[in-house]
N, CA, C and O atoms as a DFTB+ gen file, in Angstrom:
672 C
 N C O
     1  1      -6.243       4.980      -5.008
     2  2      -7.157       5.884      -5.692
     3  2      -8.223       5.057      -6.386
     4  3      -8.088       3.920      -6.838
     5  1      -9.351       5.852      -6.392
     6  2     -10.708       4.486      -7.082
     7  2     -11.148       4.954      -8.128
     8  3     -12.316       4.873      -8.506
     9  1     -10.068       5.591      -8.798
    10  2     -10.516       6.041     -10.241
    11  2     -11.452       6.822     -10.710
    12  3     -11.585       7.013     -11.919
    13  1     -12.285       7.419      -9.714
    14  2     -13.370       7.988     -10.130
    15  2     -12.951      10.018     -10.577
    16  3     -13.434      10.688     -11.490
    17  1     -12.033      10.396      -9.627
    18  2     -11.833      11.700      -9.844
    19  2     -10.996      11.964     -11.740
    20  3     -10.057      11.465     -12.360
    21  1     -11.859      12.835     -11.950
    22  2     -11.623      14.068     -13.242
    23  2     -10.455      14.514     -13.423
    24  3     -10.685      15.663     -13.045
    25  1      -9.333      14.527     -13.713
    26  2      -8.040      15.492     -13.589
    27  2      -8.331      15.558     -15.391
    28  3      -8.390      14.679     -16.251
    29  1      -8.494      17.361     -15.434
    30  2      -7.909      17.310     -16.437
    31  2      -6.596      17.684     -16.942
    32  3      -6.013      18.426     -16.152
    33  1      -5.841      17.376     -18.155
    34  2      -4.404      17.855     -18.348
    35  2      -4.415      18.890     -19.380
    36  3      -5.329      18.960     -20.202
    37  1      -3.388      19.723     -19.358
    38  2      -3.225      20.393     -20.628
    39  2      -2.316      19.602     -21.257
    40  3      -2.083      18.423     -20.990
    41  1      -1.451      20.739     -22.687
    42  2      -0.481      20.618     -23.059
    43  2       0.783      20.398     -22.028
    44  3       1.452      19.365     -21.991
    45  1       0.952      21.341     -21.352
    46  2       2.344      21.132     -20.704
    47  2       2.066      19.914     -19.693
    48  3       3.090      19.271     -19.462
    49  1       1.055      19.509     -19.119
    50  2       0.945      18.943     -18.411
    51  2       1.683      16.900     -19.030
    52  3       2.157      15.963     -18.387
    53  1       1.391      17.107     -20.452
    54  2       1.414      15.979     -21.265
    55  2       2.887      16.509     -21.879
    56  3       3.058      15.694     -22.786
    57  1       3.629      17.083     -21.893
    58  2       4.278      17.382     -22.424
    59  2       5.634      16.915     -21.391
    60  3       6.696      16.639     -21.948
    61  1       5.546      16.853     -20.061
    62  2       6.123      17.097     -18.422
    63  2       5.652      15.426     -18.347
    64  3       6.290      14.985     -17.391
    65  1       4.979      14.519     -18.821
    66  2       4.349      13.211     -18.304
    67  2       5.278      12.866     -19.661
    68  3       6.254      12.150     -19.438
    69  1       5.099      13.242     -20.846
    70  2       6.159      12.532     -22.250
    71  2       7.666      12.254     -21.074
    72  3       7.983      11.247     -20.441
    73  1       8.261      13.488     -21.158
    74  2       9.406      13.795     -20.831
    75  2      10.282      12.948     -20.013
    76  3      11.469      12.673     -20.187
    77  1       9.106      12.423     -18.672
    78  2       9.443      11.687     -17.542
    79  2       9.081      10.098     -17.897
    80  3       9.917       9.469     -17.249
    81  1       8.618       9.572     -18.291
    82  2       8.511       8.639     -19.226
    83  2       9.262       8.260     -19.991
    84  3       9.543       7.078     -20.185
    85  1       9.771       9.332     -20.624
    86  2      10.992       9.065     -21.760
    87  2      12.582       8.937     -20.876
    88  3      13.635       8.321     -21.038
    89  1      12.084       9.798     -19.998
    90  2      13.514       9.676     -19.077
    91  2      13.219       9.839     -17.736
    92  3      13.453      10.916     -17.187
    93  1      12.593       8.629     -16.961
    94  2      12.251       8.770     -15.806
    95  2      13.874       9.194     -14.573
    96  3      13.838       8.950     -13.367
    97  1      14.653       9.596     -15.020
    98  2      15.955       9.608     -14.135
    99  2      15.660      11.390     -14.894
   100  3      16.702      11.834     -14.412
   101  1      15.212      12.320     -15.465
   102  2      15.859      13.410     -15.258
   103  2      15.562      14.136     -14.234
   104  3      14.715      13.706     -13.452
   105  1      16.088      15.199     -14.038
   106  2      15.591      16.526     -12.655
   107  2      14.741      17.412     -13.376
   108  3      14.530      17.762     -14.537
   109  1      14.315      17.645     -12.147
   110  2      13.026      18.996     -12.294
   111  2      13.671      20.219     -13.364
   112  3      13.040      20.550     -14.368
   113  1      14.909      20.792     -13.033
   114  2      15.975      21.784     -13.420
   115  2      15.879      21.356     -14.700
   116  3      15.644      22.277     -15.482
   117  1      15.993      20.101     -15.274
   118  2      16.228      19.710     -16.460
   119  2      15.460      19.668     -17.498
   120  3      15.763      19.804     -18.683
   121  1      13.889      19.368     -16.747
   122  2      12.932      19.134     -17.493
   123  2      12.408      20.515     -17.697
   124  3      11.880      20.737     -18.787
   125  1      12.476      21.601     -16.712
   126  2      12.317      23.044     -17.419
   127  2      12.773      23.446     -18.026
   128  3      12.170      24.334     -18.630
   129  1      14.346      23.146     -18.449
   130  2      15.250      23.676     -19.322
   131  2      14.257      23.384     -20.487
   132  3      13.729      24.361     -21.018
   133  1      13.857      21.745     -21.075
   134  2      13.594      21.731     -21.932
   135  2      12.271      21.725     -22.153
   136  3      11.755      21.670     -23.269
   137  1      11.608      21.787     -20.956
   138  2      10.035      22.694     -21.223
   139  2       9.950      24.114     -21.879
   140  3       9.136      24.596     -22.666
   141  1      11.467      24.793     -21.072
   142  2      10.957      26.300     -21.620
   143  2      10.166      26.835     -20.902
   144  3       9.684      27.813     -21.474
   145  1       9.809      26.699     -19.990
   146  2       9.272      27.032     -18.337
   147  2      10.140      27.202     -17.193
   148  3      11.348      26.985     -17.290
   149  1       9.678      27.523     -16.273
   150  2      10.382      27.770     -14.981
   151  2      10.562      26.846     -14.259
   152  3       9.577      26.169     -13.963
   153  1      11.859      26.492     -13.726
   154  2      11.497      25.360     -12.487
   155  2      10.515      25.255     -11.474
   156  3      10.160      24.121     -11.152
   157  1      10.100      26.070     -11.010
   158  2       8.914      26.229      -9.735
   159  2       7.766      25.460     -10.535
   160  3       7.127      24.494     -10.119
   161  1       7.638      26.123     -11.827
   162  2       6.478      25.928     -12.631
   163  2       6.113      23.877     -12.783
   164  3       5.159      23.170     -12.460
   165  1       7.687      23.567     -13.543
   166  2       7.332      22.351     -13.302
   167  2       7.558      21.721     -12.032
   168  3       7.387      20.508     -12.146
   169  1       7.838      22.027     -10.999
   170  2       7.765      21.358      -9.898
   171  2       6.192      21.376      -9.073
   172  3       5.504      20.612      -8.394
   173  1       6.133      22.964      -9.696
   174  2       4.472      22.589      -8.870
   175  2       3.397      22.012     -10.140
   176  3       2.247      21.960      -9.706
   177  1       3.498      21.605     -11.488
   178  2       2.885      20.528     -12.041
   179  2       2.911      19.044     -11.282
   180  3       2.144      18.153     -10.917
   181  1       4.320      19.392     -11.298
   182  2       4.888      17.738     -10.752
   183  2       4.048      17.120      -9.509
   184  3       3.435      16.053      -9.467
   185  1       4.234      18.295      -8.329
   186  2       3.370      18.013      -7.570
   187  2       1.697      17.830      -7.908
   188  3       1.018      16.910      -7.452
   189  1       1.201      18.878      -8.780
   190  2      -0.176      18.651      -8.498
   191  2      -0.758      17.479      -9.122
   192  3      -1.871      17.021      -8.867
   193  1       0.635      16.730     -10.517
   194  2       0.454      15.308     -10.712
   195  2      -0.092      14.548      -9.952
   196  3      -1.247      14.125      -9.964
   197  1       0.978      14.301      -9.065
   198  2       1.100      13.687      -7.641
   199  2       0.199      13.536      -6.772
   200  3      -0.368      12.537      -6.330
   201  1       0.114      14.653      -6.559
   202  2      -1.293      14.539      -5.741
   203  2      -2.673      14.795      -5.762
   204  3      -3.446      15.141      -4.869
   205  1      -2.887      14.477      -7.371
   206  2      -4.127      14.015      -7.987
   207  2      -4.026      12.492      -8.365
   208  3      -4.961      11.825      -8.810
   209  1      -2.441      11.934      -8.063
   210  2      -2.433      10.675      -8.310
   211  2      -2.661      10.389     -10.063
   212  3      -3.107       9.381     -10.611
   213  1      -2.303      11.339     -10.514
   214  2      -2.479      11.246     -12.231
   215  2      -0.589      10.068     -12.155
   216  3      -0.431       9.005     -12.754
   217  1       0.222      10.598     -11.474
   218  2       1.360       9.868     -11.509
   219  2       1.790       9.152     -10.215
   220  3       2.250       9.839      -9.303
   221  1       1.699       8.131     -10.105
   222  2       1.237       7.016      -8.854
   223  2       2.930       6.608      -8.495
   224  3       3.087       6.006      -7.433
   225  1       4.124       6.891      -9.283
   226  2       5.199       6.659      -8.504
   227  2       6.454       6.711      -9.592
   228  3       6.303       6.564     -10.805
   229  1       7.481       6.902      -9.051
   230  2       8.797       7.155     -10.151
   231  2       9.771       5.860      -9.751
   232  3      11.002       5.854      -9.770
   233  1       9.163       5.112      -9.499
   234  2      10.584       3.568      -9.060
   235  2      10.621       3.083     -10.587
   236  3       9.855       3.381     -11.503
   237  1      11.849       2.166     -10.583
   238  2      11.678       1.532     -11.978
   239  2      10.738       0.120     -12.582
   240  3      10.075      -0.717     -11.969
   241  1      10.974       0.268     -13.797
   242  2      10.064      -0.435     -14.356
   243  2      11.099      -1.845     -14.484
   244  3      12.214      -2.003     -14.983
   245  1      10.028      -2.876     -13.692
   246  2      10.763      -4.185     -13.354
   247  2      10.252      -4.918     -14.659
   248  3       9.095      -4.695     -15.015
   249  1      11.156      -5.898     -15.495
   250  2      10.535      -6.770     -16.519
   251  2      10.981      -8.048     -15.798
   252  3      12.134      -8.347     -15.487
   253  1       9.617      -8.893     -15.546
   254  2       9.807     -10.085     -14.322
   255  2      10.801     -11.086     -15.208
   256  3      11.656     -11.737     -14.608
   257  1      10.617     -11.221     -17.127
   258  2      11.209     -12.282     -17.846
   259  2      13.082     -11.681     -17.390
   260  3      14.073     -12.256     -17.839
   261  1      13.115     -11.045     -16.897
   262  2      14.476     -10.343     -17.118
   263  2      15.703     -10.750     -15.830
   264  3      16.933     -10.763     -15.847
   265  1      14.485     -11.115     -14.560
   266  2      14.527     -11.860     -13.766
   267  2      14.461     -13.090     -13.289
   268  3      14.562     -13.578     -12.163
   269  1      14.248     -13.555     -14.486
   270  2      13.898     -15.244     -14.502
   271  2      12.588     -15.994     -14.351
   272  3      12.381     -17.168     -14.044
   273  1      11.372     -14.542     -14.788
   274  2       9.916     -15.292     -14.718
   275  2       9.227     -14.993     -16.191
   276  3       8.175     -14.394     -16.413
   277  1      10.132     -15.586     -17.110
   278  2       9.417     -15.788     -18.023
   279  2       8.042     -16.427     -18.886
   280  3       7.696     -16.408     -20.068
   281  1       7.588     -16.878     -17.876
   282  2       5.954     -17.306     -18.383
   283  2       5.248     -16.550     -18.027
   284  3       5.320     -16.984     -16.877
   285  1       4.306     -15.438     -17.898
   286  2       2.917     -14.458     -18.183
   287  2       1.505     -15.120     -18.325
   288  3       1.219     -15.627     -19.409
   289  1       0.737     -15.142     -17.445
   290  2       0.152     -16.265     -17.352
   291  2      -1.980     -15.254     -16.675
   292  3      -1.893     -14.779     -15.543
   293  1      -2.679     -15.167     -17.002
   294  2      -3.830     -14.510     -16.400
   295  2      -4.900     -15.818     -15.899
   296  3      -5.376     -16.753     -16.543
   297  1      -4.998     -15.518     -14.822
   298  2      -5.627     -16.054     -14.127
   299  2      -7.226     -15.799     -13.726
   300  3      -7.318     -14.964     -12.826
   301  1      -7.951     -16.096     -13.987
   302  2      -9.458     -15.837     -13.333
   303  2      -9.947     -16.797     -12.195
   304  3      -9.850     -18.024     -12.154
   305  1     -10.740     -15.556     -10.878
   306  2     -10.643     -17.139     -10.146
   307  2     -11.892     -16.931      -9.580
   308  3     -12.171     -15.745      -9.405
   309  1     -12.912     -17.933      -9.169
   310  2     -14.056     -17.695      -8.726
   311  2     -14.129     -18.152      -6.996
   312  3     -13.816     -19.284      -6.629
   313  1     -14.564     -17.134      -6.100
   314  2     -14.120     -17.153      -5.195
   315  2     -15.729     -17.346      -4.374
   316  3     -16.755     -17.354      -5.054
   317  1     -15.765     -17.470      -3.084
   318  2     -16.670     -18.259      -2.440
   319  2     -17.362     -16.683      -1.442
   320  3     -16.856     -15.753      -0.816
   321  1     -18.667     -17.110      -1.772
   322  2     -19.131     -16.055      -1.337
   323  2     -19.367     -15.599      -0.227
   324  3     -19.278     -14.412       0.085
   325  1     -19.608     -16.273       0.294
   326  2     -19.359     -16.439       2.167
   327  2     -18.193     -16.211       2.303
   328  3     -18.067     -16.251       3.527
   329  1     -17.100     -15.966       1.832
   330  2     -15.574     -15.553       2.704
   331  2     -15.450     -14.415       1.848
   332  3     -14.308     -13.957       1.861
   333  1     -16.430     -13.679       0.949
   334  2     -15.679     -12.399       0.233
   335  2     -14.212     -12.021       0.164
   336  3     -13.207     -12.477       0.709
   337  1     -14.431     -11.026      -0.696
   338  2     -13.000     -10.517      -1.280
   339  2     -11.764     -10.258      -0.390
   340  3     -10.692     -10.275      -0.995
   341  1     -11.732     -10.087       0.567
   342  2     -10.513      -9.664       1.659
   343  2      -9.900     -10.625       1.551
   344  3      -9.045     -10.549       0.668
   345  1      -9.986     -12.269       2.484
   346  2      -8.954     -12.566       2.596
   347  2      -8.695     -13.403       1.240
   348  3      -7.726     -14.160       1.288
   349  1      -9.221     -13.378       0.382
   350  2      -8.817     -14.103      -0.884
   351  2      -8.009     -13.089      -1.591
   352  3      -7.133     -13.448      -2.378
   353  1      -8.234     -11.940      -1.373
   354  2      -6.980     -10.795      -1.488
   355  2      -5.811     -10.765      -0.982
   356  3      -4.777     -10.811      -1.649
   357  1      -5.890     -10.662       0.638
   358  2      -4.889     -10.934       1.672
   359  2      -4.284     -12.356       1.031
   360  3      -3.074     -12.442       1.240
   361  1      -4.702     -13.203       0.485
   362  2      -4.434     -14.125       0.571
   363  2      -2.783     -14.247      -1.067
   364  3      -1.647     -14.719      -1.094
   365  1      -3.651     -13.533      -2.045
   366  2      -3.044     -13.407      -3.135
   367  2      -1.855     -12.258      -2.887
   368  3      -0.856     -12.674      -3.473
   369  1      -1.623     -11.215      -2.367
   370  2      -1.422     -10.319      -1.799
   371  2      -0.024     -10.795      -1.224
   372  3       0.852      -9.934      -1.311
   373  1       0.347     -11.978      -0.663
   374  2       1.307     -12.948       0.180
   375  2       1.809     -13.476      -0.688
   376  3       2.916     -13.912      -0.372
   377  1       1.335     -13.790      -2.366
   378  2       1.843     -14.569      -3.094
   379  2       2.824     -13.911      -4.454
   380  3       2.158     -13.655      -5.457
   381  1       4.482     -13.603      -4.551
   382  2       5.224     -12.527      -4.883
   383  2       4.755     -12.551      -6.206
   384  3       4.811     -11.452      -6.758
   385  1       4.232     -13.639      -7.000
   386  2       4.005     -13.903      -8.122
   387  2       3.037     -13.153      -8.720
   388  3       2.808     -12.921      -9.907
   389  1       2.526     -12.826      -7.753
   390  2       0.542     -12.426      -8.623
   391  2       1.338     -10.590      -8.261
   392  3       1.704     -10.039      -7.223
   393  1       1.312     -10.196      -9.622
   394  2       1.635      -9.011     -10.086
   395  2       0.281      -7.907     -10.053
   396  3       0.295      -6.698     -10.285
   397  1      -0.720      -8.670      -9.730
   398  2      -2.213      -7.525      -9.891
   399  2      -3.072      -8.529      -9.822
   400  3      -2.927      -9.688     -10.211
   401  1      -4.157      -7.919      -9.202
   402  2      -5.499      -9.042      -8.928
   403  2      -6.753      -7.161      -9.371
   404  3      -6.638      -5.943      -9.236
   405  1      -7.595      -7.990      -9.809
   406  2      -8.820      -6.890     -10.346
   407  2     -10.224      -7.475      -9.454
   408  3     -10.189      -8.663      -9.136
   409  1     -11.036      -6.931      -9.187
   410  2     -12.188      -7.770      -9.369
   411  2     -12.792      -7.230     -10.252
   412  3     -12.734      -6.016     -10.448
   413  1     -13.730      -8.336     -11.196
   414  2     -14.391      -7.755     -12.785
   415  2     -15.531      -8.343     -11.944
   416  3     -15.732      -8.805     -10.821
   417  1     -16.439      -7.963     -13.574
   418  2     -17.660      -8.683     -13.589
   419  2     -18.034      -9.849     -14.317
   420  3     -17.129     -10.497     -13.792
   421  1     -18.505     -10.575     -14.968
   422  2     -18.963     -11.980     -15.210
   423  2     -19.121     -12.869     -14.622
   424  3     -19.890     -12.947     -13.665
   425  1     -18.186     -14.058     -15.211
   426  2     -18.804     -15.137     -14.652
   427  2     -17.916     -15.843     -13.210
   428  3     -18.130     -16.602     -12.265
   429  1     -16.975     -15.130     -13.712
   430  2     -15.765     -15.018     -12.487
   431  2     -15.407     -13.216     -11.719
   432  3     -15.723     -12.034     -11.850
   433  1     -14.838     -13.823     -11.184
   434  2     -15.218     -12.129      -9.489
   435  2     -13.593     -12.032      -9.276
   436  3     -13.432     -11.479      -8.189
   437  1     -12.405     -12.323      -9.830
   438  2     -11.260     -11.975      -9.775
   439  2     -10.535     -12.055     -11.293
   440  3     -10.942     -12.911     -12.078
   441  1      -9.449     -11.142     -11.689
   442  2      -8.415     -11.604     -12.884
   443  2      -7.433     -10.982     -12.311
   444  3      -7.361      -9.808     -11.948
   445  1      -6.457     -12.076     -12.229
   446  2      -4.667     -11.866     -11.615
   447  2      -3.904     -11.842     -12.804
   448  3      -4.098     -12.555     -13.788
   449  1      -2.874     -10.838     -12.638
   450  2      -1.700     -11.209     -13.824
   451  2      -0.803     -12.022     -12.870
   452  3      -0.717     -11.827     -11.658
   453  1      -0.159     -12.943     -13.568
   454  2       0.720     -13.838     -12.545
   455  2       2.098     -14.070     -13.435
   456  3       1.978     -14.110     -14.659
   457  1       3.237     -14.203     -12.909
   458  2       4.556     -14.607     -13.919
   459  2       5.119     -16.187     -12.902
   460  3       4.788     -16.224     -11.717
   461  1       5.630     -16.922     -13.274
   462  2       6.913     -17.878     -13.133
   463  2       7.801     -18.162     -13.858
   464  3       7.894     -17.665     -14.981
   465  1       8.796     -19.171     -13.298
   466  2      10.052     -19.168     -13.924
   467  2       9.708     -19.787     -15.416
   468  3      10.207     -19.384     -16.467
   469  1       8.499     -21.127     -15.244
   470  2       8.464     -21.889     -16.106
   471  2       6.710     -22.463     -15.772
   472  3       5.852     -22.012     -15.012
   473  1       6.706     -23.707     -16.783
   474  2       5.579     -23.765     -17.031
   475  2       5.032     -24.739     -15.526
   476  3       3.990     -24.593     -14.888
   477  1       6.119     -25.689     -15.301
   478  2       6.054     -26.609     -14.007
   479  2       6.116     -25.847     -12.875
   480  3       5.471     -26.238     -11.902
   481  1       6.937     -24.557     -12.775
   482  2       6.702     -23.534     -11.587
   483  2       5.384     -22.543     -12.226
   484  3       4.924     -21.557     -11.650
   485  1       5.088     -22.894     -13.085
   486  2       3.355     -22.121     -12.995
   487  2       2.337     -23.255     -12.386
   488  3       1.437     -22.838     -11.657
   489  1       2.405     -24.339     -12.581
   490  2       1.906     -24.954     -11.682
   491  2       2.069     -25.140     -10.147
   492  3       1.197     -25.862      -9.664
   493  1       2.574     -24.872      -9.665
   494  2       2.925     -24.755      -8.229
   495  2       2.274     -22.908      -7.949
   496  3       1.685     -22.610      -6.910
   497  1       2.437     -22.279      -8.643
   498  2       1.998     -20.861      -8.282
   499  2       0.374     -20.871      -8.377
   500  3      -0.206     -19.945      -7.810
   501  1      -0.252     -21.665      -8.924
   502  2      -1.593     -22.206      -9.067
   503  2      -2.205     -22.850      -7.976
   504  3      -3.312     -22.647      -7.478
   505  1      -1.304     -23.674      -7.670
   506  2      -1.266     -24.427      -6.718
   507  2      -1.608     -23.833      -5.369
   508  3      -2.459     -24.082      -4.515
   509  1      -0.666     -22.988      -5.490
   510  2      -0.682     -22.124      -3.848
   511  2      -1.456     -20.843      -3.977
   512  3      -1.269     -20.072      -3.036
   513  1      -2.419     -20.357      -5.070
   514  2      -3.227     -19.530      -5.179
   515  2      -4.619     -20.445      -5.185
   516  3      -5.537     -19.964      -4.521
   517  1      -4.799     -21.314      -5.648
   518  2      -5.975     -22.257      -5.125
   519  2      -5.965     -22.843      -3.431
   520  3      -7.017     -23.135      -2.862
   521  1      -5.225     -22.902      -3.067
   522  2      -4.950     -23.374      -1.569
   523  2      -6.014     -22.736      -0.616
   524  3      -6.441     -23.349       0.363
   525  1      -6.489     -21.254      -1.009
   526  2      -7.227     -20.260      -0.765
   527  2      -8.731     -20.994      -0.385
   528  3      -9.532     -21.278      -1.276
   529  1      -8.881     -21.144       0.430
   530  2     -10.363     -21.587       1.083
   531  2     -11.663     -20.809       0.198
   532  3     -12.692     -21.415      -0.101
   533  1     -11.485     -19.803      -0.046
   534  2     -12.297     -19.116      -0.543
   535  2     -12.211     -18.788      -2.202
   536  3     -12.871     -18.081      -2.963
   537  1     -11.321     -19.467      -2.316
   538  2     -11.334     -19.523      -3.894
   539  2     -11.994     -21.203      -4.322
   540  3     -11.634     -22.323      -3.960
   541  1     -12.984     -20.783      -5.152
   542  2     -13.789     -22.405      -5.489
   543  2     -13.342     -22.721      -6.881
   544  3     -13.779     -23.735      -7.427
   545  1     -12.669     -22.085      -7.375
   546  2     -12.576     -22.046      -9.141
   547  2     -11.537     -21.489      -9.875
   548  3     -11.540     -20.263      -9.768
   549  1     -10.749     -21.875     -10.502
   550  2      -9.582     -20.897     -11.308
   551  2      -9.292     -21.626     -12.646
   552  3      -9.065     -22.811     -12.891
   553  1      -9.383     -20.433     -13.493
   554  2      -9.181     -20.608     -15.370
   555  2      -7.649     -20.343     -15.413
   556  3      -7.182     -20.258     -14.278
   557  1      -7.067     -20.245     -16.051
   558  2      -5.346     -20.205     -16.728
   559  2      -5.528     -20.302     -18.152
   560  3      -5.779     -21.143     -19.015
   561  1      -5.201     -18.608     -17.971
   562  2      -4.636     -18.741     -19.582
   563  2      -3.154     -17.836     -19.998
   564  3      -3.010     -16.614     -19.964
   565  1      -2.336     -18.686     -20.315
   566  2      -0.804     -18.455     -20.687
   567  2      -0.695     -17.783     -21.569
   568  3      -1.402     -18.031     -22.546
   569  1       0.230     -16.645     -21.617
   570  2       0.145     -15.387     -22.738
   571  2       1.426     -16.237     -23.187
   572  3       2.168     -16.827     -22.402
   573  1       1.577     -16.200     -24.710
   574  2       2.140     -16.689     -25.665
   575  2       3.659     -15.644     -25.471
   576  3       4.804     -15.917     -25.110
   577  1       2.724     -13.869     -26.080
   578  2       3.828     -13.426     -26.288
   579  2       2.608     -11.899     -25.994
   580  3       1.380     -11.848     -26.069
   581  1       3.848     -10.621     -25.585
   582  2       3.271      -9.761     -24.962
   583  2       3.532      -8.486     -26.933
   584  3       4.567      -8.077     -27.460
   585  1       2.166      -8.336     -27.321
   586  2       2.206      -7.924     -28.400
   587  2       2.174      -6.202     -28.097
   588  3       2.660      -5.458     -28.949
   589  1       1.522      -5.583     -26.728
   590  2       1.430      -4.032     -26.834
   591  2       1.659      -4.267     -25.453
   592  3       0.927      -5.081     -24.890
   593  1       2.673      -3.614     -24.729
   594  2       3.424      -3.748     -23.360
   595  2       2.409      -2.686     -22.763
   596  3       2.139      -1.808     -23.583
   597  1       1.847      -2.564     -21.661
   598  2       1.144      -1.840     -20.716
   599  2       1.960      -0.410     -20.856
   600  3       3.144      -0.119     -20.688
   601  1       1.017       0.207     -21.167
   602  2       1.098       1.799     -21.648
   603  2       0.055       2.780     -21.083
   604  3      -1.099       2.398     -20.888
   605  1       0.539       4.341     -20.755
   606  2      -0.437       5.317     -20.565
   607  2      -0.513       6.860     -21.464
   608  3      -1.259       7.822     -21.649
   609  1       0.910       6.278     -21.873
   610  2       1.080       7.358     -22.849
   611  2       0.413       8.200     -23.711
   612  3       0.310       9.426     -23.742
   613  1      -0.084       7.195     -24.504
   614  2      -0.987       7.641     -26.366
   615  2      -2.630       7.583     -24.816
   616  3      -3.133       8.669     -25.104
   617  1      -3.206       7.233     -24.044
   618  2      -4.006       7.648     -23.337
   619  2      -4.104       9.089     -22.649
   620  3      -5.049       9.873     -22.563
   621  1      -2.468       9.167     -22.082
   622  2      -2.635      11.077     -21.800
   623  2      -2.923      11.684     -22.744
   624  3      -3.966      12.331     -22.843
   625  1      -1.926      11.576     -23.741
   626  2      -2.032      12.676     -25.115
   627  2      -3.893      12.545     -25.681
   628  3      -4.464      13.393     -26.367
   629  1      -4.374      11.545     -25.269
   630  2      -5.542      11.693     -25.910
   631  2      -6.684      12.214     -25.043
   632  3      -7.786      12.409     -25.556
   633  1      -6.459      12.451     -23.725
   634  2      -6.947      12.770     -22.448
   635  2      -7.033      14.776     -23.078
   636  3      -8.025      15.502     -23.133
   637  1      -5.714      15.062     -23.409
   638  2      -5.793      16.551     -24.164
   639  2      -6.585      16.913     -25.254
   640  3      -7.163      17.982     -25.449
   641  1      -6.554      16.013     -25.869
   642  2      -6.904      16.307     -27.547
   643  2      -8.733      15.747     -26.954
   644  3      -9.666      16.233     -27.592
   645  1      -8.939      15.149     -26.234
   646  2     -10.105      14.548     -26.431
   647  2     -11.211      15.991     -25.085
   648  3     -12.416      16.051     -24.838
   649  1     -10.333      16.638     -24.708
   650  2     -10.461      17.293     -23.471
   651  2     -11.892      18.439     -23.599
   652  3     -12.578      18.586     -22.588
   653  1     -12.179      19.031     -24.593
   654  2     -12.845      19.993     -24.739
   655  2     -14.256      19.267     -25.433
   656  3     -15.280      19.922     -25.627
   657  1     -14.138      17.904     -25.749
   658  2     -15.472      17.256     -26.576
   659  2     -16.692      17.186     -25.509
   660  3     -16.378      17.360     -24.332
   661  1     -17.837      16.984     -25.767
   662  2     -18.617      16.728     -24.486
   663  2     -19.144      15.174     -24.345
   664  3     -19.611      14.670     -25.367
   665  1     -19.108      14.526     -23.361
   666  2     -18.979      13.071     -23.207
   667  2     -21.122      12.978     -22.633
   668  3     -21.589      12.365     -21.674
   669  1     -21.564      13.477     -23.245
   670  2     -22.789      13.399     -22.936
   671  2     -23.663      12.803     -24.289
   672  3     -24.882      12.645     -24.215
């Protein structure tokens, strides 16, 4: 999805996104009980979530330190303009480490989140993300400590409350 489409939410809609969040393992049956709605009702929210892509998937939430990649590490990388973005994508894409690649704007044209075990296996994950023909340049900077964990939450609820203002 390229971010550009409008969904707006209501109340229940944020209310059905709390719920599943808070307990991504309950049932539809369950979550109407304590909606106070009908099952059909939240199932066809659920769906039209879904397939507005407001909710992109229900697998669990992996913590890589929990697995043994405790270093968190963002990467910026400046990539060669003659081989554009594909295979320096394709390329990162192959590498299990790089958790998300963006392209921004400035002075660099990529930012990766990346994890390893350690600081000597962050060098080797550097290593083999520079290997990239088309990458001419890469910054590293090591997150210390993760102070506000990636959230969408307090963003829905404010998606409601902010819903009726005019953005003009």
């Amino acid at each position: 999805m390229n971010g550009e489409q409008n969904v707006q939410l209501d109340a229940l809609d944020v209310r059905l996104i709390e719920l599943l969040t808070e307990e991504p393992r309950i049932g539809v049956l369950e979550c109407s009980r304590r909606l106070g709605v009908a099952r059909g009702t939240v199932q066809a929210r659920l769906d039209k979530l879904v397939d507005r892509a407001v909710i992109g998937g229900f697998g669990p939430e992996i913590s890589p330190a929990a697995i043994g990649f405790g270093v968190t590490s963002f990467v910026t990388l400046e990539i060669s303009q003659r081989h554009g973005h594909d295979p320096v994508t394709a390329h990162l894409a192959a590498i299990p480490e790089v958790l998300e690649a963006h392209t921004i704007t400035g002075s660099s044209d990529l930012l990766c989140r990346i994890v390893a075990r350690s600081n000597t296996d962050l060098q080797r994950v550097i290593d083999q993300i520079v290997s990239s023909a088309g990458i001419t340049r890469a910054s590293t900077i090591i997150a210390l400590a993760e102070q506000i964990p990636y959230r969408t939450l307090p963003l829905v609820r404010s998606a409601v409350r902010t819903e009726g203002r005019s953005t003009a």
